[in-house]
N, C-alpha and C positions, 0 to 999 in steps of 0.2 A: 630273418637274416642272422640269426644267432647260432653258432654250430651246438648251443647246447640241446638246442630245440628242432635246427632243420638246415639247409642244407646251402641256403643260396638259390640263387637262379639256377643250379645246374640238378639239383635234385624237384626244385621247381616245375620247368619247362622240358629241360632234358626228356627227363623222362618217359615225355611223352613224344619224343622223337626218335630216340634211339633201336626201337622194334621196327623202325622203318630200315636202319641205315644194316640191322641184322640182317632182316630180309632181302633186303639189296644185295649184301655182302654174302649172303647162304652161311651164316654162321650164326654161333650163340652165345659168343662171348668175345670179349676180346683179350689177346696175349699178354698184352701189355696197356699201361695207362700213363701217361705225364699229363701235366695241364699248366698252366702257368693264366695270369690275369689280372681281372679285379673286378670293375663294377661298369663293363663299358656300355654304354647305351647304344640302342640302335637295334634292329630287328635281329629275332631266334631265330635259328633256322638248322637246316642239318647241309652240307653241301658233300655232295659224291663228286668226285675227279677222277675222270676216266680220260683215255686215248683222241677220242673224237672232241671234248668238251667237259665242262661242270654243271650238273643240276644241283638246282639249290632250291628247297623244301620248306614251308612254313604252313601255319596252317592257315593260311589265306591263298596259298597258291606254290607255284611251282616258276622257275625260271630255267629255261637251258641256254647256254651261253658255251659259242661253239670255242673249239679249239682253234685257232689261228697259224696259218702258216706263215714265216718271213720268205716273203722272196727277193731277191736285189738285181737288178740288170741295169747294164751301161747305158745311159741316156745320151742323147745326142744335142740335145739343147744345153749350152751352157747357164742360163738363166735356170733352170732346171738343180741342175749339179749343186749350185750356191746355197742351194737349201735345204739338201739333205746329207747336213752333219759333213758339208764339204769331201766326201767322200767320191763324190762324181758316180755313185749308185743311186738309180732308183730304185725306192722299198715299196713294194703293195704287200698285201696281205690277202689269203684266201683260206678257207676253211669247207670241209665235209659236210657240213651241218649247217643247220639255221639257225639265229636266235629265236627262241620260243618263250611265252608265257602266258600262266593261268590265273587269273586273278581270284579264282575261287575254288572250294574243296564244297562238292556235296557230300563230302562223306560221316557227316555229324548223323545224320536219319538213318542210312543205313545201320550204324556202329549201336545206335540203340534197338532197334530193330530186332537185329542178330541178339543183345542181349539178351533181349526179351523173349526173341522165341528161345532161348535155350535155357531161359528158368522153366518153360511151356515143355523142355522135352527134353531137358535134361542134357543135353549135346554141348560139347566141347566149345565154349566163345571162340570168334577170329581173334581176338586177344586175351586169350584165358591167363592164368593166378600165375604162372609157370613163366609165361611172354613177360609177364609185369615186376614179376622178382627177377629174371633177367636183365629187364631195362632200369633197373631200379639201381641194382651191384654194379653196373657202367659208373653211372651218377658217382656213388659214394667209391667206386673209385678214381672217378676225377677228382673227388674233395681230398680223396687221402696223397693220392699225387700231390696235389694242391698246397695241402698240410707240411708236405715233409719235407717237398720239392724232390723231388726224386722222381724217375722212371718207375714204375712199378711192374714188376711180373707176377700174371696173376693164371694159377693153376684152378679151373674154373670147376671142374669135378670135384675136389677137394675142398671151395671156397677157400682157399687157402691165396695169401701173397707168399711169394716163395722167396725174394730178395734180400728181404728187410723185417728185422721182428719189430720195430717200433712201425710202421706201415701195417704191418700184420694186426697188431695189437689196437690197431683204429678202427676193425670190422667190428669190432664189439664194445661195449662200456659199461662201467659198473650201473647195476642196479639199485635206483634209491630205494631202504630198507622203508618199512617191509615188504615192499614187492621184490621177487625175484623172479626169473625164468628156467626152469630145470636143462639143465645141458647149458646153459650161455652164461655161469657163473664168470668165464675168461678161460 
């Protein structure tokens, strides 16, 4: 939990959630980054919010939690009316969808599986070096959000923040002598 050394819970855990929320979203980066926080306890997870509802993602399972409709209609029982916000509406609520949940992920056997055969043959991992440095650059740009407290706009081809040169200048950091890395001097 020391920025000199790593990253937090969001280079932690993150990590290994955020090639889900790609996949979901059919992209590979994202435009932009803010984060705001601290140390709050309670379950990881990744939650998508869409039209019908919210899934939300851990790796213990899945939850959908549907979207809800307000409806109001005039009541005719007076005893009724008194207790809803005195308004003389009754409210129900109805929704598209069902609540749903999984309390479990088998997908720990296949994911080594797949590694294995493709040391065996050389083939492209479901989560290859490429997936992992993507979900990686989310991470440490929520930390640098985080850092500077600012928005960040992040031009993904370039690895570039395009906003802010003190945000920019957090992608990289000096190397202690004598190691160095050719091209990432700053």
């Amino acid at each position: 939990m020391f920025w000199d050394y790593a990253g937090g819970e969001l280079t932690n855990w993150c990590v290994h959630l955020i090639d889900i929320v790609h996949w979901a979203l059919g992209v590979d980066a994202p435009l932009s980054a803010a984060s705001s926080g601290g140390k709050p306890f309670g379950s990881y997870g990744v939650m998508l919010q869409g039209t019908l509802g919210t899934l939300f993602i851990d790796r213990g399972g899945y939850e959908i939690i549907p979207q809800a409709t307000a409806h109001a209609e005039k009541v005719s029982q007076s005893y009724r009316e008194a207790f809803d916000d005195l308004s003389g509406l009754g409210m129900y609520y109805t929704s598209d969808t069902v609540s749903e949940r999984g309390t479990t992920s088998l997908q720990h056997m296949p994911h080594v599986r797949n590694f294995l055969d493709c040391i065996k043959t050389r083939a492209l991992p479901t989560g290859d070096i490429e997936i992992g440095h993507r979900s990686t650059a989310v991470c440490h740009l929520g930390n640098i959000a985080f850092r500077t407290g600012l928005k960040i706009l992040w031009d993904a081809r370039s690895e570039k923040i395009t906003n802010s040169r003190e945000a920019n200048e957090l992608l990289t950091r000096p190397y202690r002598a004598p190691w160095r890395l050719a091209g990432m001097e700053g």
